[in-house]
C-alpha angles and dihedrals in degrees: 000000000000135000126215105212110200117233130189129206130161093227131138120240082244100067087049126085105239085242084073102077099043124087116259119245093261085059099058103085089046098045087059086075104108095223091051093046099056089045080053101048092042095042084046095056092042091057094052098048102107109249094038134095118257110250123184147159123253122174115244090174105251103091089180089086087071105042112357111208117244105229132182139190118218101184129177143123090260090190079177122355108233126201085263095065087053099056084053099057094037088063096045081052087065103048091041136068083219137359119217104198099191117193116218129227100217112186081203101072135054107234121225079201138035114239082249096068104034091054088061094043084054090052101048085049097052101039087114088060100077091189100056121109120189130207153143134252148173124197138036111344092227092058093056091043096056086053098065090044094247122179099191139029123218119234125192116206117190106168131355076258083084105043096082101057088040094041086059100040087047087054087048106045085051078056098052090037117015095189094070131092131201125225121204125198134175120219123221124299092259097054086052094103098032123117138163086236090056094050091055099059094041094058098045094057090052093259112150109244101189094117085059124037134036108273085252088064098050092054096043084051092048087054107041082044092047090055 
């Protein structure tokens, strides 16, 4: 990303060379942006009214000093996302510029699932939420955090049941790093009782799960439990 660092001169247009007050090339792609665009064209036409100080844009290479871009980390093991989950992620999309769900690859549990997989079901089940980024991680999830460059992490509560456990790992991770928030929402009302752990069971034992999970995630249950 680039940054566009504000300088300020008195200078006339005329001691200027006309270059000077058009974007560079590396600028071109940015400046299409419809909000830039109009700060450019107005800050241009200030600098060059006689009586005022010149002010103009250069890149210094960290984009982030002019919009910083509002990111969120949505982690869990997902084994398999649920429409809980969903309606999780559906309500982080609106508070974030972009959502990052990151699937862990927990050496604790026995996945139903690969990452691999999980990650595509997720996918398939989160195409109509343009602002949602998946991916796979191992290690701390600070750490990963840190690394694409998050400022929150989601949070689902379902109960008061979960608050405790969350309530302890949230003050550890701001211990940990203290720079990150976590964001706690809670999902509908009829997601309230639903759990990967749950769905599962349910489908092993030859339950329907449509009320509960994407229909990617039906099929890929009827397969994996056929086998």
């Amino acid at each position: 990303m680039v940054d566009w660092k504000c300088i300020t001169r008195t200078q006339k247009r005329s001691s200027l060379p006309s270059s000077f007050f058009h974007a560079p090339s590396s600028f071109s792609s940015f400046a299409s942006c419809p909000p830039f665009r109009q700060t450019w064209r107005a800050c241009n036409t200030w600098a060059t009214s006689p009586g005022h100080p010149f002010f103009s844009f250069y890149p210094t290479g960290a984009f982030d000093q002019l919009r910083r871009v509002k990111r969120a980390i949505y982690a869990g093991s997902f084994d398999p996302v649920t429409n809980g989950h969903l309606d999780v992620l559906e309500r982080a999309a609106r508070l974030f510029d972009e959502v990052i769900i990151a699937v862990v690859q927990n050496g604790e549990k026995k996945a139903l699932f690969s990452a691999a997989e999980r990650v595509e079901l997720i996918k398939e089940a989160s195409v109509h939420i343009k602002n949602v980024r998946v991916t796979q991680f191992t290690g701390l999830l600070v750490d990963y955090a840190k690394q694409v460059q998050a400022a929150a992490m989601i949070r689902g509560l379902r109960a008061i049941s979960d608050f405790e456990f969350e309530f302890q790992m949230a003050l550890m991770n701001r211990r940990l790093e203290p720079t990150l928030e976590t964001l706690f929402l809670m999902p509908r009302e009829d997601y309230s009782y639903v759990s990967s752990r749950l769905i599962k069971e349910i489908a092993q034992l030859g339950g329907k799960v449509e009320a509960f999970v994407p229909p990617g995630v039906v099929t890929a249950l009827k397969k994996r439990f056929a086998q």
